[in-house]
C-alpha positions, 0 to 999 in steps of 0.5 A: 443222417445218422439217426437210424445207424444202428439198423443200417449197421445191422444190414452192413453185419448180416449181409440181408435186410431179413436177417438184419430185420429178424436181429431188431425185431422190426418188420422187413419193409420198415427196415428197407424204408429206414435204408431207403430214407438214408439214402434219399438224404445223403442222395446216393446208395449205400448198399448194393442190392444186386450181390448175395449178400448184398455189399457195401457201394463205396459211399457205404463203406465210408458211412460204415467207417464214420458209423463205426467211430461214432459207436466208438465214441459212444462207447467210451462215453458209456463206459466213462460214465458208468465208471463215474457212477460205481464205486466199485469197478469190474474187469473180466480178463479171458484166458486158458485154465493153467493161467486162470488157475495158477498164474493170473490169481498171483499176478493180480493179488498186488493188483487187488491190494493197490485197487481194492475198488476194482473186482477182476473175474477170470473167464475160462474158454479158447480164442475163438469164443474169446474174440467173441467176448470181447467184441461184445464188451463181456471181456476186457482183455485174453491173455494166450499164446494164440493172437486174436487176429479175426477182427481188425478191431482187436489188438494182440501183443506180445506180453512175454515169452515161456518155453515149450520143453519135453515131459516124459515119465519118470519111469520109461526106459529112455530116459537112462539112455538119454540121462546127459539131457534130461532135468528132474523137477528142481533141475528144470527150475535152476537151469539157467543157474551158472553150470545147470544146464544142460544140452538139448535133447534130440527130439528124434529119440522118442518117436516110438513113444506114445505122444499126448497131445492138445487138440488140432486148432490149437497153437500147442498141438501145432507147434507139438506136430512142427517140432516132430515134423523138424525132427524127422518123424510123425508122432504116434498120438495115444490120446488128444486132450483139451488143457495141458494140465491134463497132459502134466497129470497123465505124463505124471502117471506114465501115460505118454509124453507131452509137449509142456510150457517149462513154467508148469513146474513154478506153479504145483507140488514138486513131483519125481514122476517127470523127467522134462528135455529142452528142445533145440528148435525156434518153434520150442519158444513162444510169445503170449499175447495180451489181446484188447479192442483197439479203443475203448481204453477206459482209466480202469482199464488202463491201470490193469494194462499198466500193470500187467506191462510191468509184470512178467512173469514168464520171461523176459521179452526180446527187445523186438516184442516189446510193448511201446 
């Protein structure tokens, strides 16, 4: 019942028994007599040919279902086994490039020494190429702000909260009329010290500024175009970049001002170049997610899960979004 269910699962994926047949490398007719010879043994169909594409009838949406498990189980076998057979282990853990390059590398430096035996590579890239990567098995875990939720097999949870603050050069004219709200570098580090902070700025006072901003589909220039939006104006957009790093750089060299994650500043040289706000908005706080497949948790893979539940870095996570 289960011999050819592999190519049966590659017609449920394309939607056409040519696509499915192009994919395996097998002729058209061999695949529909493999379909067809399934059907005959189970005595029902599995798919409806009449839509395009064709779809599943509702004893094929069970097969797939059962299919999928044992795929699954298999998977874990393979992983198990391999596993059994390396001496040394490998992790791929996916995320943007402020995290691959300033905070994961610290993070997992205790990890290393307590699991020498297990090598950790960093992968640069966004959520869609992300959640490719990690149905495909080439990542274990992504770590953003952006929850993957394009495939239910894969699980997105809240890991930590950071805050979104205002960066503006040091040198623009504003920020001496708007001096009780403003942090300098190692201001913004001590703020929640008793006596250090400092009231929200009203977001409002810079909408004749020049804005630097991420590009659209990403969650920072949503949230950038909301905390505008909610304070009345519609930012004037000099220039849309790809990594937040860059915006730090060029709100450092007096291009515009940006919206930033507060914890830039725990992770490069202090500068007297920025002058960064709070802002007083729900939207200027965010959860970062930590998104896996929902099985396949193998004993490797858990210790760096373990691990990565009993180190936040950023903040501490409401009780609400908690890991359980």
């Amino acid at each position: 019942m289960l011999n050819y269910k592999e190519y049966i699962y590659a017609v449920y994926q394309e939607g056409s028994f040519s696509k499915a047949a192009q994919k395996l490398y097998v002729s058209q007719p061999w695949l529909s007599s493999v379909v067809k010879k399934v059907e005959q043994e189970i005595k029902t169909p599995i798919f409806d040919r009449s839509t395009t594409p064709i779809s599943l009838t509702p004893a094929g949406q069970y097969y797939i279902q059962q299919v999928e498990k044992v795929m699954n189980i298999e998977e874990d076998m393979r992983a198990h086994f391999a596993q059994l057979n390396s001496q040394e282990t490998k992790l791929h853990i996916g995320s943007s490039m402020f995290f691959c390059t300033y905070v994961l590398p610290r993070l997992f430096q205790e990890f290393r020494e307590e699991n020498p035996q297990i090598t950790l590579t960093l992968t640069e890239g966004g959520s869609a190429s992300m959640a490719e990567k990690l149905l495909s098995h080439k990542l274990d875990f992504f770590l953003e702000a952006e929850p993957l939720q394009t495939n239910e097999k894969i699980q997105s949870v809240a890991w930590c909260m950071e805050e979104i603050v205002l960066a503006v050069p040091a040198r623009f004219p504003i920020n001496k009329q708007l001096s009780q709200y403003g942090y300098s570098f190692d201001e913004l580090l001590k703020r929640n010290e008793p006596g250090q902070k400092k009231p929200a700025v009203p977001l409002a006072a810079f909408r004749d500024e020049p804005f630097l901003l991420l590009q659209t589909g990403n969650d920072s220039y949503q949230r950038s175009m909301q905390l505008c939006e909610h304070a009345g104006f519609t930012p004037k957009v000099s220039v849309f970049l790809t990594q937040m790093m860059t915006a730090f750089y060029l709100v450092c060299e007096g291009q515009g001002v940006s919206f930033l994650r507060s914890t830039i500043p725990e992770y490069v040289a202090p500068t007297e170049s920025i002058i960064f706000y709070q802002l007083d908005d729900p939207i200027a706080t965010r959860a970062i997610y930590l998104s896996s497949l929902k099985q396949h948790t193998n004993p490797v893979q858990q210790k760096l899960l373990d691990f990565m539940w009993n180190h936040s870095l950023l903040r501490a996570i409401p009780s609400t979004l908690e890991h359980k």
